[in-house]
Steps between C-alpha positions, in 0.01 A plus 500: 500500500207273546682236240824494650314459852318194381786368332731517799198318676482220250867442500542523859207239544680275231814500671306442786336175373838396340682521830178295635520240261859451498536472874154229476741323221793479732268366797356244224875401391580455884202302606564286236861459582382427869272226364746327269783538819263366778319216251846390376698480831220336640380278245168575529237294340218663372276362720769632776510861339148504445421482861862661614476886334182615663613403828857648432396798352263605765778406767740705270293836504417485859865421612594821277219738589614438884883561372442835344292604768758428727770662286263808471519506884868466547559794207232710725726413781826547402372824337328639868666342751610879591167600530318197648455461914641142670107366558518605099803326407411207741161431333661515158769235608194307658332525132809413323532188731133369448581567127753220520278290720268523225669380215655213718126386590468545074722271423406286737172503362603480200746203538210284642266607201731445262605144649130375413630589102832423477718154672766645822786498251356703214360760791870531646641512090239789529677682777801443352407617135346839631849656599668303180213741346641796671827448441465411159329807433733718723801334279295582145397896647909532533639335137218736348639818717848358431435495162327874464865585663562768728284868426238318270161548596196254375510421096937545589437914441778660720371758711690813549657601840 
């Protein structure tokens, strides 16, 4: 009993660390991606992207940690409304609003910072490339689903009804 116990354990833990590692090894492979996208539609020297990736990675995380939170509060919404009183729902739409305010003063921020690195038509080729980044990953998320085909889960296993 004690062996099959502590081999459950040590499996579970290894699939664990396998689902860890492979989920760190898709982040890598994206990041990556990101890097070759944004350096290549750009034309980023390395002098440019030297100077460029802090600055646009620290804009990056803050403009999605204020996102999420902001989705997080919509879901919590949407999900209470029933329950929540008007000086409730009121504040939350005054919350969701100052979200928006505050990723608008981001880029802002950002745009001005970012000016000092890059010349005005690389910094608007910036704007521009982030939602060629979006959709380009959008269209490659829905040849990989299309290919899977309909009823396939992940690794194109079919999953019963």
């Amino acid at each position: 009993m004690k062996k099959t116990l502590t081999a459950t354990v040590a499996l579970l833990f290894i699939t664990v660390m396998a689902m860890k590692a492979q989920g760190q090894d898709d982040l890598d492979r994206l990041t990556a991606y990101k890097i070759a996208f944004f350096t290549q539609k750009l034309s980023l020297t390395s002098a440019e992207a030297e100077k460029f990736w802090p600055v646009y990675n620290d804009y990056s995380a803050r403009k999605s940690k204020i996102q999420l939170e902001r989705v997080a509060l919509m879901r919590y919404a949407a999900h209470n409304e029933a329950n929540l009183s008007e000086q409730e729902l009121s504040s939350t739409a005054d919350i969701l609003a100052q979200s928006f305010a505050e990723e608008a003063n981001l880029i802002v921020t950002f745009n001005a910072d970012v000016k000092k690195i890059l010349p005005p038509a690389k910094v608007i080729r910036l704007f521009q490339s982030e939602t060629q980044y979006k959709l380009q990953l959008l269209r490659e998320l829905n040849q990989r689903r299309q290919e899977k085909g309909p009823g396939q889960g992940a690794g194109g296993v079919r999953r019963k009804s």
